[in-house]
PDB file of N, H, CA, C and O in Angstrom:
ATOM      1  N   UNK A   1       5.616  48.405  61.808  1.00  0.00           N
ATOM      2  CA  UNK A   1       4.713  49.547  61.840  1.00  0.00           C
ATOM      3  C   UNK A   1       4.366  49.952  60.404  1.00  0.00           C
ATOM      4  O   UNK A   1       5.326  50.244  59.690  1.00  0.00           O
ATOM      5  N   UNK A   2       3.474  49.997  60.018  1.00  0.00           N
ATOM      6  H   UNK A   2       2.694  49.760  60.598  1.00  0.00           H
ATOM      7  CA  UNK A   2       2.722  50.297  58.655  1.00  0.00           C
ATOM      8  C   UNK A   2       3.085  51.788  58.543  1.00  0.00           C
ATOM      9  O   UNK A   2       2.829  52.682  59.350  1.00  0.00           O
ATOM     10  N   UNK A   3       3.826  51.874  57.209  1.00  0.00           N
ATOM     11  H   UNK A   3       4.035  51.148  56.554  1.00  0.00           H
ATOM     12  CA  UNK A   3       3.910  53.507  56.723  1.00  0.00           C
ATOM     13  C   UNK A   3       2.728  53.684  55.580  1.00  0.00           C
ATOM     14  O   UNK A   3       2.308  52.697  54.976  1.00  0.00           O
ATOM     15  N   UNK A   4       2.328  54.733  55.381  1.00  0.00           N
ATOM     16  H   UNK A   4       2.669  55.535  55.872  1.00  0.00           H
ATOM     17  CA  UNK A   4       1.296  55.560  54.654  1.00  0.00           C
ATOM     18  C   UNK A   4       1.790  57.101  53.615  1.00  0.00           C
ATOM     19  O   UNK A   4       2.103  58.204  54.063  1.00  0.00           O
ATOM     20  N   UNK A   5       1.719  56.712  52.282  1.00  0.00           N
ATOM     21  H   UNK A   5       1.464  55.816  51.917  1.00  0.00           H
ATOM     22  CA  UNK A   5       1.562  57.815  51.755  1.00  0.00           C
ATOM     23  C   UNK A   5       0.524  58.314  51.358  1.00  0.00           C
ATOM     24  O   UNK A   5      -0.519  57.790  50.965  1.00  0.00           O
ATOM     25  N   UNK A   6       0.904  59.629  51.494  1.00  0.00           N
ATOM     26  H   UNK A   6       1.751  60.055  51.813  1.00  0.00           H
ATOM     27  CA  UNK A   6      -0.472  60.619  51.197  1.00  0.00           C
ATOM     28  C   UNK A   6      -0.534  61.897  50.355  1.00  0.00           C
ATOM     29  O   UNK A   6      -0.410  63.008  50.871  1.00  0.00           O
ATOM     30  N   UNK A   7      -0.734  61.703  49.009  1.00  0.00           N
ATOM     31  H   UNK A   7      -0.834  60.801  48.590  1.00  0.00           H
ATOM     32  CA  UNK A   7      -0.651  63.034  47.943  1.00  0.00           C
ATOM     33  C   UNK A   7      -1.236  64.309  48.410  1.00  0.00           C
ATOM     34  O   UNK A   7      -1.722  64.369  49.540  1.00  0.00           O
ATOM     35  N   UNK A   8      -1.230  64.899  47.955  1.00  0.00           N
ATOM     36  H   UNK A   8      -0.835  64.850  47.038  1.00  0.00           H
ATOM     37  CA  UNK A   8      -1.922  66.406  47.984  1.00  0.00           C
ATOM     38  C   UNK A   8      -1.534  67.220  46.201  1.00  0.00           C
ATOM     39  O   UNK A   8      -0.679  66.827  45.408  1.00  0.00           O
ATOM     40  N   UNK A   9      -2.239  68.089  46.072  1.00  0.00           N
ATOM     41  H   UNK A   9      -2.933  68.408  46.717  1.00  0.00           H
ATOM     42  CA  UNK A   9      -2.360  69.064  45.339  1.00  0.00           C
ATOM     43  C   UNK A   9      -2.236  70.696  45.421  1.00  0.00           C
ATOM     44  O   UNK A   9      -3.032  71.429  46.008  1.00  0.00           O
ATOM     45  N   UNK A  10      -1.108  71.090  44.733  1.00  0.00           N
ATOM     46  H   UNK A  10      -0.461  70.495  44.257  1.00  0.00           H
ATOM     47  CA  UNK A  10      -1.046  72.398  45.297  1.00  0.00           C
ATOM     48  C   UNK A  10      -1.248  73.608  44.114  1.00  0.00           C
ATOM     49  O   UNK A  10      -0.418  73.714  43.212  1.00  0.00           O
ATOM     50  N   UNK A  11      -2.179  74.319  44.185  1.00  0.00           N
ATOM     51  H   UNK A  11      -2.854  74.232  44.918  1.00  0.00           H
ATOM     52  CA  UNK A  11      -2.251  75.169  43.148  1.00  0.00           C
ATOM     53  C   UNK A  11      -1.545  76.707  42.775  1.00  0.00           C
ATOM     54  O   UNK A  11      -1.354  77.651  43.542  1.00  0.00           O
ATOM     55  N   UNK A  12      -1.344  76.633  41.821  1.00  0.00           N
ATOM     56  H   UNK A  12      -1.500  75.866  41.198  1.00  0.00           H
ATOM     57  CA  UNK A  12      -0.303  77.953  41.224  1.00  0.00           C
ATOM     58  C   UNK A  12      -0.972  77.759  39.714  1.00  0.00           C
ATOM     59  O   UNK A  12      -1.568  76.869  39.108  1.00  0.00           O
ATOM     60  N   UNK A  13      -0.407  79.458  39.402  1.00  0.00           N
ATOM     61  H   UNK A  13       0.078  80.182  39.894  1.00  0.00           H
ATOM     62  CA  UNK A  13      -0.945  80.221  38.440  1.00  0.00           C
ATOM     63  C   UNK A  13       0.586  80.474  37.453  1.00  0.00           C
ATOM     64  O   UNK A  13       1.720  80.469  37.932  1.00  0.00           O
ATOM     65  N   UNK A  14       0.264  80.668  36.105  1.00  0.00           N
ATOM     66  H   UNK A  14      -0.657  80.672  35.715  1.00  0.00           H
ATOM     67  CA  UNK A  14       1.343  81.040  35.225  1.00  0.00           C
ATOM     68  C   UNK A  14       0.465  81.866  34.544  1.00  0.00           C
ATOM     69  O   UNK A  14      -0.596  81.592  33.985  1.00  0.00           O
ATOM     70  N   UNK A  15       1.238  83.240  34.706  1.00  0.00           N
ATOM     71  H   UNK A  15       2.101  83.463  35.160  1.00  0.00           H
ATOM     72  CA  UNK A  15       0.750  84.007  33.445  1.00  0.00           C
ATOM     73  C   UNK A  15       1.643  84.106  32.131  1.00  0.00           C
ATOM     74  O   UNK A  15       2.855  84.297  32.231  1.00  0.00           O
ATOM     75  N   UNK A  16       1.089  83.987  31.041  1.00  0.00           N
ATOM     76  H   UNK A  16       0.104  83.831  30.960  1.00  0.00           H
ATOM     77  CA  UNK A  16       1.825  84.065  29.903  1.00  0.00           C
ATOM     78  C   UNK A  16       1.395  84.968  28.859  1.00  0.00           C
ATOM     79  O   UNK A  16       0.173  85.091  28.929  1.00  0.00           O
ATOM     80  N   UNK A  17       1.877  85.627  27.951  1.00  0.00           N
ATOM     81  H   UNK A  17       2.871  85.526  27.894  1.00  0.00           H
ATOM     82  CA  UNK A  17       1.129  86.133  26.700  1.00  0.00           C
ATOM     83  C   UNK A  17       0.982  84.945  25.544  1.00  0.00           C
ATOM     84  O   UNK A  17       1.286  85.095  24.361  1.00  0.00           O
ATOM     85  N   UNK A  18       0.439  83.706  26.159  1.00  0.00           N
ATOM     86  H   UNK A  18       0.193  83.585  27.121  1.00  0.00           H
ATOM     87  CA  UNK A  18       0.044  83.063  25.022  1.00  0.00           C
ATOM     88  C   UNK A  18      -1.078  82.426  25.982  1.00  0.00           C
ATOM     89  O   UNK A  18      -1.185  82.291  27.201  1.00  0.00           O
ATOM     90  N   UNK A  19      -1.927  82.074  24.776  1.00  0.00           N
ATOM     91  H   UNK A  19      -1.840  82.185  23.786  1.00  0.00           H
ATOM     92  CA  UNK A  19      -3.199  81.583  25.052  1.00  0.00           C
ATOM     93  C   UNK A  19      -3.181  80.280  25.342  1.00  0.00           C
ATOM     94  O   UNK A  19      -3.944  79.867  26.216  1.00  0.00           O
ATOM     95  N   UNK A  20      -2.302  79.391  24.659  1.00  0.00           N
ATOM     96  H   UNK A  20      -1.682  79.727  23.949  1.00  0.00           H
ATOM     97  CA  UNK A  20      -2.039  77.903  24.637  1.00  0.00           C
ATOM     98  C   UNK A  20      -1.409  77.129  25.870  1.00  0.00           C
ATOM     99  O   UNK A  20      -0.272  76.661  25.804  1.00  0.00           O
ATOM    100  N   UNK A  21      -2.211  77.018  27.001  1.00  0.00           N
ATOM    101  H   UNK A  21      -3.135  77.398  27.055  1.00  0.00           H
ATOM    102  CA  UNK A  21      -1.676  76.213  27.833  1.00  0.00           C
ATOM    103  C   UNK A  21      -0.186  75.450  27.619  1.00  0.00           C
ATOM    104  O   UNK A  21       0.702  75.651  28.447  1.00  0.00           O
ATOM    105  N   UNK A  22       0.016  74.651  26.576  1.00  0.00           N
ATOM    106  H   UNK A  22      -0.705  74.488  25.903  1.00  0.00           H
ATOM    107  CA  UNK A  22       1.033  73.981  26.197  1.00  0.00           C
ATOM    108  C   UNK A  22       1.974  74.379  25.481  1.00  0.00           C
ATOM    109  O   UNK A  22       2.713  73.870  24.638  1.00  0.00           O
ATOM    110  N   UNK A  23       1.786  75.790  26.136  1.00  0.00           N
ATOM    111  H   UNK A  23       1.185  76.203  26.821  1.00  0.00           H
ATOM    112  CA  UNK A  23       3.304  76.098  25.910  1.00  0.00           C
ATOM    113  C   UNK A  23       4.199  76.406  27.050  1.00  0.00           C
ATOM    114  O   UNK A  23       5.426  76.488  27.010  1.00  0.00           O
ATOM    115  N   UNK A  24       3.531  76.542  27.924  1.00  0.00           N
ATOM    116  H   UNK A  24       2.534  76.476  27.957  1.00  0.00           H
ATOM    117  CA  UNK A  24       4.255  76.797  28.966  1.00  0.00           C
ATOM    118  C   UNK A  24       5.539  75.601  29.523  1.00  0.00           C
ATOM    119  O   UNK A  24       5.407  74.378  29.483  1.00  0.00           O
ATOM    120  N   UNK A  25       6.385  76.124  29.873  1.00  0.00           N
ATOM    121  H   UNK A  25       6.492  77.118  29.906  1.00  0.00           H
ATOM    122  CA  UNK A  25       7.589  75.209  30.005  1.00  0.00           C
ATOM    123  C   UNK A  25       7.956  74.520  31.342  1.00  0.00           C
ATOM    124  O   UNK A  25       7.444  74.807  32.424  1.00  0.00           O
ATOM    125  N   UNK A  26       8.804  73.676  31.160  1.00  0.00           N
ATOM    126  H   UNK A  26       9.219  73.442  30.281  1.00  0.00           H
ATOM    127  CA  UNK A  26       8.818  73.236  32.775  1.00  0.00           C
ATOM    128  C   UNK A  26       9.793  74.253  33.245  1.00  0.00           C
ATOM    129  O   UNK A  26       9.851  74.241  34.474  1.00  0.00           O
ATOM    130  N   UNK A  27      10.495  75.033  32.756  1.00  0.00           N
ATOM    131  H   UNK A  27      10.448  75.043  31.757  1.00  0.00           H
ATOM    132  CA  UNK A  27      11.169  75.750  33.472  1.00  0.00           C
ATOM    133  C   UNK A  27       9.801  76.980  34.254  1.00  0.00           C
ATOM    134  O   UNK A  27       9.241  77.151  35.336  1.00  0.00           O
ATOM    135  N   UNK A  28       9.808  77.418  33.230  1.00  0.00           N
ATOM    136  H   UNK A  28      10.263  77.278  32.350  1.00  0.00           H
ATOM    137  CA  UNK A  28       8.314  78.291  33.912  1.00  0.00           C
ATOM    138  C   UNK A  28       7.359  77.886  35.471  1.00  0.00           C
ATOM    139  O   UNK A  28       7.155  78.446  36.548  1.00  0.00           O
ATOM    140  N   UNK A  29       6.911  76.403  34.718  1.00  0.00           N
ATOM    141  H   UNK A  29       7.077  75.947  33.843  1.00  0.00           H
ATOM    142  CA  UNK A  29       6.355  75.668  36.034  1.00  0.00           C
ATOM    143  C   UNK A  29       6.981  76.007  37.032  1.00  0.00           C
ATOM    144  O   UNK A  29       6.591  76.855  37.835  1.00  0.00           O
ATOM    145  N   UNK A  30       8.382  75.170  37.119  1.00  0.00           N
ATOM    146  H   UNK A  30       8.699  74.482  36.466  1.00  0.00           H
ATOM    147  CA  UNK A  30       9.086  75.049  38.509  1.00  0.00           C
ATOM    148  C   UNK A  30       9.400  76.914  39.120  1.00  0.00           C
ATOM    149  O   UNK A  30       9.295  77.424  40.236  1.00  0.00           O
ATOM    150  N   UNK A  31       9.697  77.327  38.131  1.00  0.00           N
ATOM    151  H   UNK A  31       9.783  76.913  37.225  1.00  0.00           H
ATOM    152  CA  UNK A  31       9.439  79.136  38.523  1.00  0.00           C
ATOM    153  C   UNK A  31       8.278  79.447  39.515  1.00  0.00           C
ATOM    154  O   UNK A  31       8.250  80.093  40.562  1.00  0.00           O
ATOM    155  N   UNK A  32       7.625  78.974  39.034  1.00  0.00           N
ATOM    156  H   UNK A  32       7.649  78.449  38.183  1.00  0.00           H
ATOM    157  CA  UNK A  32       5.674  79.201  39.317  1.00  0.00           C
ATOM    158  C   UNK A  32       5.773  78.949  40.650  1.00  0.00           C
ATOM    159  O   UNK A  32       5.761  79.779  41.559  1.00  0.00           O
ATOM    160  N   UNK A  33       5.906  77.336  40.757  1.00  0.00           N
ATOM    161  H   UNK A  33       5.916  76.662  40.019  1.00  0.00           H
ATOM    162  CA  UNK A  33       5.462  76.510  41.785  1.00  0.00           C
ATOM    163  C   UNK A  33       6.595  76.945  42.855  1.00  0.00           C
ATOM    164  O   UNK A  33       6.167  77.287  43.958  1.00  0.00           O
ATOM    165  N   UNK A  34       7.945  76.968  42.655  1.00  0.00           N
ATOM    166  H   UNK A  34       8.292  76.690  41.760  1.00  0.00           H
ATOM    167  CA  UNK A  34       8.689  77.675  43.962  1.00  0.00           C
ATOM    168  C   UNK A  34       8.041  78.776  44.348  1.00  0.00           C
ATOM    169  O   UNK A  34       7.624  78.810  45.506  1.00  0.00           O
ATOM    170  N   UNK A  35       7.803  79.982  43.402  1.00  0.00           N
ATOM    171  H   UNK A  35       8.142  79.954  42.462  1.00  0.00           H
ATOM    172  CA  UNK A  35       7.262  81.500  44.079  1.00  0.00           C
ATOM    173  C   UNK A  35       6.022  81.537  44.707  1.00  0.00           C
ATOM    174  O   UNK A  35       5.573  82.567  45.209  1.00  0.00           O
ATOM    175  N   UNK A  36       5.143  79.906  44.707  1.00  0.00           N
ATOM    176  H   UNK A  36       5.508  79.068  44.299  1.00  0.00           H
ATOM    177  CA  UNK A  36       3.882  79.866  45.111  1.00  0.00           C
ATOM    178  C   UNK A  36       4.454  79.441  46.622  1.00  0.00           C
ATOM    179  O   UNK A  36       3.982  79.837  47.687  1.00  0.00           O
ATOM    180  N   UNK A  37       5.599  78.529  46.450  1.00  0.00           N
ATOM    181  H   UNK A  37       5.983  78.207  45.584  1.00  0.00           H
ATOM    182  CA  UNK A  37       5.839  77.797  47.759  1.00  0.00           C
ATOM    183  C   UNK A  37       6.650  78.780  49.203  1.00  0.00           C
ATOM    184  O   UNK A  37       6.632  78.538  50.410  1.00  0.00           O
ATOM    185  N   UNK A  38       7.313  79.936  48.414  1.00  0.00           N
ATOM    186  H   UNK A  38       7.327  80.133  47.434  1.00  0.00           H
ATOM    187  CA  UNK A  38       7.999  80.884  48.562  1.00  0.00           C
ATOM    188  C   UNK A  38       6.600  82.190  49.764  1.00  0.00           C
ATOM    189  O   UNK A  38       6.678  82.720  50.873  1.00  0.00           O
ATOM    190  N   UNK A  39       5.508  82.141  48.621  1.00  0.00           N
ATOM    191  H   UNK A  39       5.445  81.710  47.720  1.00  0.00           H
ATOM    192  CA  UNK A  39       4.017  82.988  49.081  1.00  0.00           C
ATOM    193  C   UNK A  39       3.584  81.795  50.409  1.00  0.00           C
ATOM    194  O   UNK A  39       3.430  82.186  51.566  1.00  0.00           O
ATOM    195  N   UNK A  40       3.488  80.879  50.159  1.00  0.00           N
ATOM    196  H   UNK A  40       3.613  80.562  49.219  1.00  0.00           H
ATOM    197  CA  UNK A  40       3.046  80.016  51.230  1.00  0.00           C
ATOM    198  C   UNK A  40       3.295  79.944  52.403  1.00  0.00           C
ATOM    199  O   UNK A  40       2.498  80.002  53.339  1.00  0.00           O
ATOM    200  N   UNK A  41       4.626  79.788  52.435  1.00  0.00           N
ATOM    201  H   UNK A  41       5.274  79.741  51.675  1.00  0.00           H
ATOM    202  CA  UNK A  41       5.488  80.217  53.609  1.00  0.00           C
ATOM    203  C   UNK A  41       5.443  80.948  54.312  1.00  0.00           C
ATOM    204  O   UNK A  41       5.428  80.730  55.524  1.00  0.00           O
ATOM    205  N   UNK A  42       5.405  82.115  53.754  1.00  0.00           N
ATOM    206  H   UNK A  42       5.417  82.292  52.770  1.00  0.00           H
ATOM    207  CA  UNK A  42       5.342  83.619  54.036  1.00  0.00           C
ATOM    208  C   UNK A  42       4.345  83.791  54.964  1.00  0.00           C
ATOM    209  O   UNK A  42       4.375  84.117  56.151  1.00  0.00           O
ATOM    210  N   UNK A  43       3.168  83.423  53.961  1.00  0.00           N
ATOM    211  H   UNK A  43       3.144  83.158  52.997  1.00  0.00           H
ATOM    212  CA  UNK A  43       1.548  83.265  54.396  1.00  0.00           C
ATOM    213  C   UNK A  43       1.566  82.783  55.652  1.00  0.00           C
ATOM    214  O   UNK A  43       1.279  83.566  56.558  1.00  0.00           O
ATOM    215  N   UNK A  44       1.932  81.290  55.993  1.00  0.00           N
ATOM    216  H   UNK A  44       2.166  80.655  55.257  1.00  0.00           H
ATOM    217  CA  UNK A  44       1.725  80.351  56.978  1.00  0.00           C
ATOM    218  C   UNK A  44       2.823  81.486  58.433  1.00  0.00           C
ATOM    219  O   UNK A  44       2.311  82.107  59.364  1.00  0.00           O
ATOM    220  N   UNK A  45       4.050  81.406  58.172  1.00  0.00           N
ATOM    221  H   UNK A  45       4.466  80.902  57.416  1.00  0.00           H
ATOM    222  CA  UNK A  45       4.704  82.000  59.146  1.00  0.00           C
ATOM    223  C   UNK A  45       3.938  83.243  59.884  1.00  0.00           C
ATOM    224  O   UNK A  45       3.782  83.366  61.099  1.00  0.00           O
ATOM    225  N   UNK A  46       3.478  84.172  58.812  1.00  0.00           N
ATOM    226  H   UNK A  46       3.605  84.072  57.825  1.00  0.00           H
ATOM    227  CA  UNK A  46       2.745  86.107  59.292  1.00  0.00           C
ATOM    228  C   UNK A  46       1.585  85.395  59.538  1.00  0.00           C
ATOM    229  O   UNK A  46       0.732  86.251  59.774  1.00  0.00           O
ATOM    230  N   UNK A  47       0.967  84.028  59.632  1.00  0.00           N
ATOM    231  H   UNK A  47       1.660  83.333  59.441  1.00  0.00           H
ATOM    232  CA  UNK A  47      -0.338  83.609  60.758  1.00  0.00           C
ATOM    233  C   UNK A  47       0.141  82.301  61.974  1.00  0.00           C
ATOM    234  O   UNK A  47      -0.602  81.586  62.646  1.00  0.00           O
ATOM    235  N   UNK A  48       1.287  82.334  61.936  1.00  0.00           N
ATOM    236  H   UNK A  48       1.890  82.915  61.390  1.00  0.00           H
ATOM    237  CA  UNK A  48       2.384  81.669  63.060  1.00  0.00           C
ATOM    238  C   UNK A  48       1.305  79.994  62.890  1.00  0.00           C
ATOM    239  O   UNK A  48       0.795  79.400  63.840  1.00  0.00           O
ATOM    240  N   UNK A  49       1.212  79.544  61.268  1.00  0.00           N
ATOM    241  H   UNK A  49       1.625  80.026  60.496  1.00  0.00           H
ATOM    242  CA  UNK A  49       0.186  78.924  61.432  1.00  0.00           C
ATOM    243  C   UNK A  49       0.964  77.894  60.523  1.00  0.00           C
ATOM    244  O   UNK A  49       0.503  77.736  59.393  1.00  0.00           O
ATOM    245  N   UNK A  50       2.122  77.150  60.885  1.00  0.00           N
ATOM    246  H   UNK A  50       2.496  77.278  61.803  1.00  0.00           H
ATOM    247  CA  UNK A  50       2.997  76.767  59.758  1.00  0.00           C
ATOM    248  C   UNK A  50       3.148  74.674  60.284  1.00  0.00           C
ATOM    249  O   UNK A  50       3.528  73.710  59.621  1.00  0.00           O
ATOM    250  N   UNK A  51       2.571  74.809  61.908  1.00  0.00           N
ATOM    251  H   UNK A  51       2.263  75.592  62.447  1.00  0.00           H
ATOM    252  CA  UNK A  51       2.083  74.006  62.545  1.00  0.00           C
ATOM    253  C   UNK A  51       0.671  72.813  62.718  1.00  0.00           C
ATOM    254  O   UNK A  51       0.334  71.702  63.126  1.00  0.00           O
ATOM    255  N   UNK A  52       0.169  74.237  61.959  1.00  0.00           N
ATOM    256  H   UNK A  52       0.442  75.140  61.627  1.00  0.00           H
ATOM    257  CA  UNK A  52      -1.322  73.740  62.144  1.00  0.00           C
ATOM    258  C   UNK A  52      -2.041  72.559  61.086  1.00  0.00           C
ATOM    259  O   UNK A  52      -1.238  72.017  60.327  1.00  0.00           O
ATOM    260  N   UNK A  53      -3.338  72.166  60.991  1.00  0.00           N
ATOM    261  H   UNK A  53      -3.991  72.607  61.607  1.00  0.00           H
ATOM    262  CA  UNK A  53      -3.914  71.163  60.258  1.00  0.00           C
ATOM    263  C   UNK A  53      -3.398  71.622  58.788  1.00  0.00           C
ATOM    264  O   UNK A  53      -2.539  72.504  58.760  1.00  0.00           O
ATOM    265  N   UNK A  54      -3.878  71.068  57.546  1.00  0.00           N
ATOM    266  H   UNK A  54      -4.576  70.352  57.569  1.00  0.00           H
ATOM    267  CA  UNK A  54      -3.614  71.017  56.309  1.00  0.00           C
ATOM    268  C   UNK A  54      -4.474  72.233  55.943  1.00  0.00           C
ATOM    269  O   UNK A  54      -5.687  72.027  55.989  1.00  0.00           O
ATOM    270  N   UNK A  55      -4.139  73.260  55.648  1.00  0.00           N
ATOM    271  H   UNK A  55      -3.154  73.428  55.611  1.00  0.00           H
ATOM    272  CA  UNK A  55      -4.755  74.924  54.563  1.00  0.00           C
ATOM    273  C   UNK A  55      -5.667  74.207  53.727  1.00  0.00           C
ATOM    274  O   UNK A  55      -5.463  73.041  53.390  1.00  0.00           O
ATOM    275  N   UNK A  56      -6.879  75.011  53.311  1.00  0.00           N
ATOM    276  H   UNK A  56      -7.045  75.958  53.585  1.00  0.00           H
ATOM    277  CA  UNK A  56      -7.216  74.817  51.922  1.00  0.00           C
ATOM    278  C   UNK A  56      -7.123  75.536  51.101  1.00  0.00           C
ATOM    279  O   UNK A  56      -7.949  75.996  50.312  1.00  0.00           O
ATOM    280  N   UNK A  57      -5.380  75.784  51.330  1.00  0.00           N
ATOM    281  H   UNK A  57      -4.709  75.410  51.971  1.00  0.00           H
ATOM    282  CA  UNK A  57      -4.355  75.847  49.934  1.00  0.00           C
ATOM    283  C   UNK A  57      -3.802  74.522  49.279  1.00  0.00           C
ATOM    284  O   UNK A  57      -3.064  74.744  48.319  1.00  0.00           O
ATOM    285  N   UNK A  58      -4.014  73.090  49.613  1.00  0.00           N
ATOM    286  H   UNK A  58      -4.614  72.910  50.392  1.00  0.00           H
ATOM    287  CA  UNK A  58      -4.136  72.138  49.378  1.00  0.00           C
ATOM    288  C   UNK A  58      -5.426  71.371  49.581  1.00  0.00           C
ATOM    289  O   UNK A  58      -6.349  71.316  50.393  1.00  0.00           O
ATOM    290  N   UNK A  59      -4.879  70.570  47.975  1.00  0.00           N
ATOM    291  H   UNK A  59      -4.129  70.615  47.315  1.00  0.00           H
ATOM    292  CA  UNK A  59      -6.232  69.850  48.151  1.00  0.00           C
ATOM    293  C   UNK A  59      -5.343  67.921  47.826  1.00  0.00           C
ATOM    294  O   UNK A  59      -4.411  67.528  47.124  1.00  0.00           O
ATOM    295  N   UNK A  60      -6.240  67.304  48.723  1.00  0.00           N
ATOM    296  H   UNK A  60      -6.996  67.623  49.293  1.00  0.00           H
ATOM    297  CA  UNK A  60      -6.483  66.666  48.784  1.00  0.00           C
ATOM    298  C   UNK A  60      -6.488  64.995  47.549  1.00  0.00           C
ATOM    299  O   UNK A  60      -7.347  64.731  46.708  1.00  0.00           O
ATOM    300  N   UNK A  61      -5.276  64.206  47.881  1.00  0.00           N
ATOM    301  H   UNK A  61      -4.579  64.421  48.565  1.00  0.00           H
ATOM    302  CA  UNK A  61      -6.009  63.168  45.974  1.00  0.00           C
ATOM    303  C   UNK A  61      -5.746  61.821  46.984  1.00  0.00           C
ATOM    304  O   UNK A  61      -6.789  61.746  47.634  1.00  0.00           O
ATOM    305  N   UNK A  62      -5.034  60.960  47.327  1.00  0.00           N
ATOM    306  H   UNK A  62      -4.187  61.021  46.799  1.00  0.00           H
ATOM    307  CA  UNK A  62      -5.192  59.673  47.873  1.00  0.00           C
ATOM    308  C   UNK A  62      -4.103  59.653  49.035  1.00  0.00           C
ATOM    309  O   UNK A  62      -3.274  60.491  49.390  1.00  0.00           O
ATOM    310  N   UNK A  63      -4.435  58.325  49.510  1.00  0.00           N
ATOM    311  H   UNK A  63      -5.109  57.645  49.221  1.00  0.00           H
ATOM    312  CA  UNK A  63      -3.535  57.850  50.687  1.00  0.00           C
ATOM    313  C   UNK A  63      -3.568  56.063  50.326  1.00  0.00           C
ATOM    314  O   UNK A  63      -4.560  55.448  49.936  1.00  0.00           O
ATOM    315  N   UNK A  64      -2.268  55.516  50.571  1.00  0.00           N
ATOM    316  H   UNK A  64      -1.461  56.015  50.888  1.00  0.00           H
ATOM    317  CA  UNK A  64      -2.362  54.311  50.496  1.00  0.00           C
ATOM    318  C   UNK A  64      -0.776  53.930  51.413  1.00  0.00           C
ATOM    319  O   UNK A  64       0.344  54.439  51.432  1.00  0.00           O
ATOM    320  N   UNK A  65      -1.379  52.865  52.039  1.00  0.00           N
ATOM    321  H   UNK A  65      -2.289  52.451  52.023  1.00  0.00           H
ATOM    322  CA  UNK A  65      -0.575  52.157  52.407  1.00  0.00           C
ATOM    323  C   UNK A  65       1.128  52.184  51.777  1.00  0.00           C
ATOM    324  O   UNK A  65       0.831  52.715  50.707  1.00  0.00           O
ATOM    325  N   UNK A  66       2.230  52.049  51.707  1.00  0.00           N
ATOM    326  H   UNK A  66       2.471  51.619  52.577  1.00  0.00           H
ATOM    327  CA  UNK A  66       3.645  52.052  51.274  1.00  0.00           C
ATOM    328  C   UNK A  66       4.329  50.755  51.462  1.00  0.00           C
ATOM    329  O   UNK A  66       5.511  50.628  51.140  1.00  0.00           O
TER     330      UNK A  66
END
């Protein structure tokens, strides 16, 4: 049986008092991206919608064969 992977993209925000994108840290990131995944959840469960097709809170990058 043929398996398939399939990426997605998930977007989150960092606020910083610096202007320079590159400074932001991976600790920060992974901060970011849990409290986004943390909001998501939340989101999906209070619309009992945690079942349903793919949000466009994701987007979309390839699928290929594995």
């Amino acid at each position: 049986m043929a398996r398939y992977n399939h990426g997605f993209d998930v977007c989150f925000s960092i606020d910083t008092e610096k202007e320079d994108w590159e400074t932001v840290t991976n600790a920060e990131m992974v901060q970011a991206l849990e409290a986004r995944i943390r909001s998501l959840r939340a989101e999906f469960i209070d619309q009992d919608a945690l079942d349903l097709p793919v949000s466009d809170c994701f987007g979309y990058t390839n699928s290929y064969e594995v």
